[in-house]
Rosetta silent file (secondary structure, phi, psi, omega in degrees, C-alpha in Angstrom):
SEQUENCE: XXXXXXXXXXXXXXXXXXXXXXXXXXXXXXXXXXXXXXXXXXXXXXXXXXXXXXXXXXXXXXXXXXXXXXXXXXXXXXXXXXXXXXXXXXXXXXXXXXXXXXXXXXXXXXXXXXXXXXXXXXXXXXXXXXXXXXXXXXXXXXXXXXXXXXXXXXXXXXXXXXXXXXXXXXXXXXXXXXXXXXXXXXXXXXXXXXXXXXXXXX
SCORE:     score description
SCORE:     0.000 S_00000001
   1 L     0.000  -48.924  162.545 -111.117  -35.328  -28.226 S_00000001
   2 H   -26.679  -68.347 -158.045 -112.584  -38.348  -30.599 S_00000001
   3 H   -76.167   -5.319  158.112 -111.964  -40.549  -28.333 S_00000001
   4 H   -60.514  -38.752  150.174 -113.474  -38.841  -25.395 S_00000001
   5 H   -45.393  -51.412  161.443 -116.678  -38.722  -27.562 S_00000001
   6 H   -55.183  -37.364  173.200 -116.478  -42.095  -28.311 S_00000001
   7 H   -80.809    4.081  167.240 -116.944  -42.700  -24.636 S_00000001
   8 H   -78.275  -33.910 -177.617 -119.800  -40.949  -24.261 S_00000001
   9 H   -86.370   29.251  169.459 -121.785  -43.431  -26.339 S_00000001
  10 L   -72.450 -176.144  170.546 -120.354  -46.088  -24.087 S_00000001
  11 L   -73.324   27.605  164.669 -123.092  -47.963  -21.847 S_00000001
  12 L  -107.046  -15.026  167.962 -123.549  -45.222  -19.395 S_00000001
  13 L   -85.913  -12.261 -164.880 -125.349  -43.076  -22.122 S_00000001
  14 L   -86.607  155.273 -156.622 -127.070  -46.137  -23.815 S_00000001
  15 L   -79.969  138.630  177.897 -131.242  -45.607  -23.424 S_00000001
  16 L   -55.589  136.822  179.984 -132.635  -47.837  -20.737 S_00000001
  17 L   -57.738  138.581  167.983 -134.694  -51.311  -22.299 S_00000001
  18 L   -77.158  127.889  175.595 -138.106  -50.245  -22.556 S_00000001
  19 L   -55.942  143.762 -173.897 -140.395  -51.867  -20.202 S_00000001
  20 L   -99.146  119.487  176.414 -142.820  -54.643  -21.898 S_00000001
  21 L    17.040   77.400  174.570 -146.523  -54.482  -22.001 S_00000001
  22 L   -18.046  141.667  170.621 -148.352  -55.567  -19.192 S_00000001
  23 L  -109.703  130.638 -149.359 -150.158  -58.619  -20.186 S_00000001
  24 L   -98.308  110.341  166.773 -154.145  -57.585  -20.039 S_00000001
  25 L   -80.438  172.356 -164.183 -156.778  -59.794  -19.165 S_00000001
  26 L   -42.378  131.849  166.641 -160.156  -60.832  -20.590 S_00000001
  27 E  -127.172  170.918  175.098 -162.921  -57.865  -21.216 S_00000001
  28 E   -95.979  119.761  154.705 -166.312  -57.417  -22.164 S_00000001
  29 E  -141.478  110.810 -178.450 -168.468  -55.183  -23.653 S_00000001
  30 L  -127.474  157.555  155.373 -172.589  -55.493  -23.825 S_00000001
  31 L   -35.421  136.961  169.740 -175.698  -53.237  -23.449 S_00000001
  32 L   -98.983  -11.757 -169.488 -176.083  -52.186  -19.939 S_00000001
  33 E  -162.133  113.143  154.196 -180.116  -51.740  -20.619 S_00000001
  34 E  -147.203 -158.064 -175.505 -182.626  -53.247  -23.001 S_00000001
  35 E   -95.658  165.436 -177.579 -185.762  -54.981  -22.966 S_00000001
  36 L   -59.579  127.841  172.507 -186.705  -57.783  -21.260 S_00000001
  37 L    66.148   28.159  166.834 -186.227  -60.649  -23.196 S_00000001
  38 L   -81.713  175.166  169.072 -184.313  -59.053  -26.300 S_00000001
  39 E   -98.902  122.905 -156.515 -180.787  -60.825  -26.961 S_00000001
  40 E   -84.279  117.314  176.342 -178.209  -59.269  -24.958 S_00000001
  41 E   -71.467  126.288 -176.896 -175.413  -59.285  -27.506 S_00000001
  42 E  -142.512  155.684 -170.691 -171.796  -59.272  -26.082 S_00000001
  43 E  -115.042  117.000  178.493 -168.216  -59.238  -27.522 S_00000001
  44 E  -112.149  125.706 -174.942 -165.878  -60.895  -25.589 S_00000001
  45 E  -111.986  154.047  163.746 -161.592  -60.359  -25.958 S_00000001
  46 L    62.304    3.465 -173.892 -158.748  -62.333  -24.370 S_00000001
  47 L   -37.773  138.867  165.063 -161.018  -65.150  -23.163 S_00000001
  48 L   -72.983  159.666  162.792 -159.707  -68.331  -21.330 S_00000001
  49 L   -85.470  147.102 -166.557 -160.377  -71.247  -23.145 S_00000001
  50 L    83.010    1.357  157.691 -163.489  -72.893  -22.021 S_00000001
  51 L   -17.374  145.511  143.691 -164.960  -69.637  -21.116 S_00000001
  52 E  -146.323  130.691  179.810 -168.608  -69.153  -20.224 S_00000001
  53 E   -76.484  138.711 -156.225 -171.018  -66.001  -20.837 S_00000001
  54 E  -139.327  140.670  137.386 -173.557  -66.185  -17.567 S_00000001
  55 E  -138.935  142.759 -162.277 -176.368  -64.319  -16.751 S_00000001
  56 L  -148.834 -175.138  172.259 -177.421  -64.482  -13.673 S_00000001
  57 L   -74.526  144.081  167.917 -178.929  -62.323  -10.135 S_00000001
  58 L   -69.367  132.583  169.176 -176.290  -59.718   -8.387 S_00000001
  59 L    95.503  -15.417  171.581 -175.450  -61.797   -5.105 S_00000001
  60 L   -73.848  145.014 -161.639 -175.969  -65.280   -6.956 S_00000001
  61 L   -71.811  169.899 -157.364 -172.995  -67.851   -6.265 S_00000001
  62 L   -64.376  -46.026 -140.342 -170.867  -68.234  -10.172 S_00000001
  63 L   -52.700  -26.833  172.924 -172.610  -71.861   -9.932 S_00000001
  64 L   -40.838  164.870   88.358 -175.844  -69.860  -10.584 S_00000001
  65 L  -147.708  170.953 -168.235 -177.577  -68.845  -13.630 S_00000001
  66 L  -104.417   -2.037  170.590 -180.806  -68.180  -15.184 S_00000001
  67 E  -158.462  129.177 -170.666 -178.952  -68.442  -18.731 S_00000001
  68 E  -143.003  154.575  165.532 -175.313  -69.724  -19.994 S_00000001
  69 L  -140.501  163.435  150.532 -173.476  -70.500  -22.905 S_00000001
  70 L  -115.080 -178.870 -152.753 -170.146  -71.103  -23.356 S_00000001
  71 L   -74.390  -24.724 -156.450 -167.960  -69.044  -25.462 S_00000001
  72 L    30.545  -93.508 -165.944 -165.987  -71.296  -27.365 S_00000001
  73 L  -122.141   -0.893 -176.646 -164.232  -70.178  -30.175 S_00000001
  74 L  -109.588  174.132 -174.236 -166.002  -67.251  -30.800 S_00000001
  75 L  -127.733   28.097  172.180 -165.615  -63.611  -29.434 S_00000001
  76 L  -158.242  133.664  178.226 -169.088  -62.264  -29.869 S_00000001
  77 E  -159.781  124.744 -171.675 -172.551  -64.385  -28.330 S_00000001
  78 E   -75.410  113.148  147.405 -175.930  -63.227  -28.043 S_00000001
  79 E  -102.094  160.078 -178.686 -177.327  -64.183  -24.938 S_00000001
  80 E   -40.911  169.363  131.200 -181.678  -64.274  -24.009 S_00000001
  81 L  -100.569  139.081  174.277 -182.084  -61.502  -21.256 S_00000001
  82 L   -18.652  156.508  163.921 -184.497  -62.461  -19.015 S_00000001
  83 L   -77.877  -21.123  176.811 -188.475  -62.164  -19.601 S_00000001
  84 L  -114.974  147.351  157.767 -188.912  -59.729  -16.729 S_00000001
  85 L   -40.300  151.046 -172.278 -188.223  -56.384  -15.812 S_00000001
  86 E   149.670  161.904  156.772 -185.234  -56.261  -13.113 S_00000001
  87 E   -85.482   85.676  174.600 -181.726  -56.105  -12.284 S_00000001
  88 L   -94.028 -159.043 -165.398 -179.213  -58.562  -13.445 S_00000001
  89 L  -133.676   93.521  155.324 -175.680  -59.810  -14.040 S_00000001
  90 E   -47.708  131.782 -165.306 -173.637  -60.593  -17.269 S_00000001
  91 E  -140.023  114.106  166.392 -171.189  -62.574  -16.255 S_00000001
  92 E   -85.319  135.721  161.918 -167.844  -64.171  -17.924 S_00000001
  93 E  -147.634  160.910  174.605 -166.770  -67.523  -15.776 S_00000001
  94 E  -122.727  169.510  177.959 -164.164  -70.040  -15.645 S_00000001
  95 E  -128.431  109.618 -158.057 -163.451  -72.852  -14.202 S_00000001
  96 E  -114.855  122.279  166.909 -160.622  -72.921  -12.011 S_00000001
  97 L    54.395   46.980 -176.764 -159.944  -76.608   -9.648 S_00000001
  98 L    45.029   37.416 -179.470 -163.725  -77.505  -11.063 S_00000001
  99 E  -146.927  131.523 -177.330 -165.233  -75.119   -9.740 S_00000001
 100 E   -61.783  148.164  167.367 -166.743  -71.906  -11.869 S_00000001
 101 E  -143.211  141.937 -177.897 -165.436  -68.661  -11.109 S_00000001
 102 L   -90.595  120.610  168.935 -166.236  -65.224  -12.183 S_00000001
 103 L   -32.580 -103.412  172.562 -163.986  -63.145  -14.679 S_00000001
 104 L   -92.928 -175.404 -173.691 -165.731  -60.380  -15.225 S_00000001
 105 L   168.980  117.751 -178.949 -169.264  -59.204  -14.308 S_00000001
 106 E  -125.593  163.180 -157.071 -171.365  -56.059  -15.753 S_00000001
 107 L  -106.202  133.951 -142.224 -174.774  -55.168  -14.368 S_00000001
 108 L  -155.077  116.316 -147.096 -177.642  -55.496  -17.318 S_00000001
 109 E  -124.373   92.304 -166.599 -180.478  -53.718  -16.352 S_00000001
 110 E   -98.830  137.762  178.193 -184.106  -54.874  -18.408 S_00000001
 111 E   -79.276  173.140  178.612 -187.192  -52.885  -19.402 S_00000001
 112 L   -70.313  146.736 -175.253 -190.732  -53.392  -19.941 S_00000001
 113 L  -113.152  138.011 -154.040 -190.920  -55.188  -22.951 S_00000001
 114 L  -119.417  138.717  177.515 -193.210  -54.043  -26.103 S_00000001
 115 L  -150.418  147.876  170.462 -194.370  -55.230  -29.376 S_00000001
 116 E  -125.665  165.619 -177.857 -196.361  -53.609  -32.353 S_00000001
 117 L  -152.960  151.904 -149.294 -197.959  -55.977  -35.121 S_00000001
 118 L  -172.826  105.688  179.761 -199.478  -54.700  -38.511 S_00000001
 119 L  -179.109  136.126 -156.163 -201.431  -56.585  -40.790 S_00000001
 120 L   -39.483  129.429  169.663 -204.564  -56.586  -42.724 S_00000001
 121 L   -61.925  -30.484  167.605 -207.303  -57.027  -40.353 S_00000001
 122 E  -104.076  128.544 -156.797 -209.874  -59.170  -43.094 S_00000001
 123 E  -138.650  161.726  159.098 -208.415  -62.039  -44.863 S_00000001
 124 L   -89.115  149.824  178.355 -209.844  -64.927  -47.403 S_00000001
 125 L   -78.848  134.676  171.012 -209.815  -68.248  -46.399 S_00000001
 126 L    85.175   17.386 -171.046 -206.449  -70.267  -46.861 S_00000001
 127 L  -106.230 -160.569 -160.344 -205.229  -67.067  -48.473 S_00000001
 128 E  -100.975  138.865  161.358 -201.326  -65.642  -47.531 S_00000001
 129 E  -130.236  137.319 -162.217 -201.878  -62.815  -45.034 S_00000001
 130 E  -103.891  119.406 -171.565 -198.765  -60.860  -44.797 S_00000001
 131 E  -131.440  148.001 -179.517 -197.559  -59.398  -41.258 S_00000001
 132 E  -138.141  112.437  178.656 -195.006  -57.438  -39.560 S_00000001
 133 L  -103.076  130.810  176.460 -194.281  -57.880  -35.633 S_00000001
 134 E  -129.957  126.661 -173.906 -191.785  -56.169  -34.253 S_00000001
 135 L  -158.052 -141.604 -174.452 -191.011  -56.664  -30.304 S_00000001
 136 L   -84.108    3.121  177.284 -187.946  -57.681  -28.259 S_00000001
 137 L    43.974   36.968  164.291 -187.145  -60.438  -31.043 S_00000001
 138 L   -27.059  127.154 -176.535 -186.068  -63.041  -28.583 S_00000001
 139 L   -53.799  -17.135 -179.198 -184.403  -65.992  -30.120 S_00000001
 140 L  -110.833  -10.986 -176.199 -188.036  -68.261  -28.924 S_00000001
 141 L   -71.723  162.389 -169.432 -190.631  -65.374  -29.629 S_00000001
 142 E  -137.904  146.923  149.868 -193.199  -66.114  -31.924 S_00000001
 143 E   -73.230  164.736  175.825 -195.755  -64.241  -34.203 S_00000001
 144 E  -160.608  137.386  168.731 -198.699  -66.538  -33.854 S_00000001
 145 E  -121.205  127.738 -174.669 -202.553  -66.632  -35.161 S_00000001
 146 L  -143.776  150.382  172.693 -204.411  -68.441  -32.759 S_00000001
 147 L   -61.003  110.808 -178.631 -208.400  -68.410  -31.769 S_00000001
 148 L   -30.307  141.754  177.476 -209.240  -66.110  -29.383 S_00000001
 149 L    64.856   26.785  152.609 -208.713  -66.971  -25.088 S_00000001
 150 L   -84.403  150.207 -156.148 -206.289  -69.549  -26.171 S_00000001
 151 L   -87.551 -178.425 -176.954 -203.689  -69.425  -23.672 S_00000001
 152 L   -58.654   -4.276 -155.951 -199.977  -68.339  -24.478 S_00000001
 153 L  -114.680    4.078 -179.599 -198.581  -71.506  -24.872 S_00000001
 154 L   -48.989  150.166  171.348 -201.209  -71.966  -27.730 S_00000001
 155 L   -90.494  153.337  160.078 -199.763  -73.706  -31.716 S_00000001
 156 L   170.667  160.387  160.163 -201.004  -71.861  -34.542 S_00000001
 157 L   -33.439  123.055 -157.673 -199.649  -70.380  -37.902 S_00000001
 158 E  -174.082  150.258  160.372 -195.848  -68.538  -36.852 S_00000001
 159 E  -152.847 -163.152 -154.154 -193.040  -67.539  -37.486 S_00000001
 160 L  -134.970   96.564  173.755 -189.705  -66.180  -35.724 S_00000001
 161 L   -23.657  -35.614 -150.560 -189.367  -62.404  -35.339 S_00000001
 162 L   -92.581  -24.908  170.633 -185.562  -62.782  -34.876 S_00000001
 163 L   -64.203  -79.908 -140.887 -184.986  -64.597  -38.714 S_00000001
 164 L  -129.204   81.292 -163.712 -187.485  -62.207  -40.147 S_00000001
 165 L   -48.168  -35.915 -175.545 -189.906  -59.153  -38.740 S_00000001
 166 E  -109.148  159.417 -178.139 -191.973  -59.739  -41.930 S_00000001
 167 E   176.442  160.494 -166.157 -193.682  -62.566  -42.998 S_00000001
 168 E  -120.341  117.904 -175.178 -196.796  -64.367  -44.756 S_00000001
 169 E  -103.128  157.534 -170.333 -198.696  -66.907  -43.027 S_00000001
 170 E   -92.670  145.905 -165.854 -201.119  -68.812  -44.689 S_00000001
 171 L   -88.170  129.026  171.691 -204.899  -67.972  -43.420 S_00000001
 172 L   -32.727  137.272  162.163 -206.927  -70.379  -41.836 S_00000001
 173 L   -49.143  -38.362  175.422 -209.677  -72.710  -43.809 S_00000001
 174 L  -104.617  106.962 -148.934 -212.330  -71.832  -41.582 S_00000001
 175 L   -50.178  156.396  163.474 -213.730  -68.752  -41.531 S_00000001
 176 E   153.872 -151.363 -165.894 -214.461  -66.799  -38.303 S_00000001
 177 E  -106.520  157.571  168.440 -212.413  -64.198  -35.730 S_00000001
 178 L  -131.823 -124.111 -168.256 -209.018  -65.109  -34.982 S_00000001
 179 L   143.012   94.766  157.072 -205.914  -63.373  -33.147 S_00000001
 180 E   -94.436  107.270  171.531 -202.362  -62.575  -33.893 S_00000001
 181 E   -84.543  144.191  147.429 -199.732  -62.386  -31.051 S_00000001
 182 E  -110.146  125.949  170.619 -196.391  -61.804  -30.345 S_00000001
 183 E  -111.438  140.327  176.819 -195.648  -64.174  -27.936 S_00000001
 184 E   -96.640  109.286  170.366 -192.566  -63.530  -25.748 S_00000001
 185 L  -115.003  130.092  161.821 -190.977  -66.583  -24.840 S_00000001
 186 L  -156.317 -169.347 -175.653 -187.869  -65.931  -22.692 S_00000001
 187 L   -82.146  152.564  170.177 -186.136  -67.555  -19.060 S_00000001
 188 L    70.525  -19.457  169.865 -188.007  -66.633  -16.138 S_00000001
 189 L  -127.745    5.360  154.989 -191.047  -65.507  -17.955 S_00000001
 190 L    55.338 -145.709 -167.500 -191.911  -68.269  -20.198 S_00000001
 191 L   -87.984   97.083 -156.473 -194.520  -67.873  -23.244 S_00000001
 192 E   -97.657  132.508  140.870 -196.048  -64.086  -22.786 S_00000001
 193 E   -88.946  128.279 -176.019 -198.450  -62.379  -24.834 S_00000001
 194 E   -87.547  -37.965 -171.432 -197.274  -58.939  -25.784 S_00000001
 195 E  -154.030  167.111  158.127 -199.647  -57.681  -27.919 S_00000001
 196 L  -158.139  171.550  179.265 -202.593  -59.218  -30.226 S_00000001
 197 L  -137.358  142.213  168.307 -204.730  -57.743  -33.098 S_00000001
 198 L  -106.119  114.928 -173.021 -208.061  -59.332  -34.375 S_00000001
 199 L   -85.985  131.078 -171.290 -208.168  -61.013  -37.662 S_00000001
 200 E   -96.382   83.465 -176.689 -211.395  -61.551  -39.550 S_00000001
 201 E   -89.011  117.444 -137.347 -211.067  -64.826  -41.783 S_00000001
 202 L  -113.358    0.000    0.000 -214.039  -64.581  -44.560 S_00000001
């Protein structure tokens, strides 16, 4: 009777090999909607080497884009989203026989884009006036104090929303009206003005 027992735990009773893991290729995950010309953040897993994060138009060939980086070594990279309202593409590509090809692809969808700015309206001359702009905080947007009907692409006392929403800029030497912007700099829509307030420099 043993040994009939002992042959049951021969190899017609032993448990089958468990099958092994499918091996899973590269994903993605980013905002499907924000505003135009915020930084579309994205986290990237399983990545070839030599990867590149793309954004570009649905129906544009991989070769396209209106902004690329590539991934290198890292698994998370902010890219600009466009300056306009619209439909677009996020895009992982490779390059297979030297020629890019697309991984993945998620559709990134951008809004009107908005800024508020808050700071004393009357200032002394040359004295620190302290400000806080808040907008899509684009890696190129700028706070800016510039002389009124100067055009967007105007220099002036700035800084860079996306280090710091607050900050103290030093007040012009010459008194008179002025103007602080958030300027929106992003691809496809270039140097914007979002908002402005008028500063009185005594």
């Amino acid at each position: 009777m043993l040994l009939a027992l002992a042959g049951l735990a021969g190899p017609a009773f032993a448990q089958p090999p468990k099958p092994g893991r499918p091996v899973q290729g590269p994903a993605l995950s980013a905002p499907r909607s924000l505003m135009a010309g915020a930084m579309a953040s994205t986290f990237v897993s399983r990545a070839p080497a030599g990867a590149r994060l793309a954004i570009a138009r649905p129906g544009d060939p991989p070769e396209s884009a209106i902004v690329a980086a590539p991934l290198g070594s890292t698994s998370v990279l902010a890219l600009p989203a466009p300056g306009e309202v619209g439909s677009f593409e996020l895009r992982l590509l490779a390059e297979t026989e030297g020629k890019p090809v697309i991984l993945l692809r998620q559709t990134l969808t951008t809004t009107t884009p908005e800024a508020t700015l808050a700071a004393p309206r009357r200032v002394g001359r040359s004295q620190a006036l302290p400000i806080r702009g808040i907008g899509p905080n684009g890696d190129r947007d700028r706070v800016m104090l510039v002389k009124p009907g100067e055009p967007a692409e105007a220099e002036g006392p700035s800084f860079y929303p996306a280090e710091n929403v607050e900050d103290t800029l030093e007040a012009p030497a010459e008194p008179g009206v002025y103007e602080l912007r958030y300027v929106l700099n992003a691809p496809l829509s270039g140097p914007r003005v979002l908002t402005r307030q008028e500063i009185t420099v005594e």
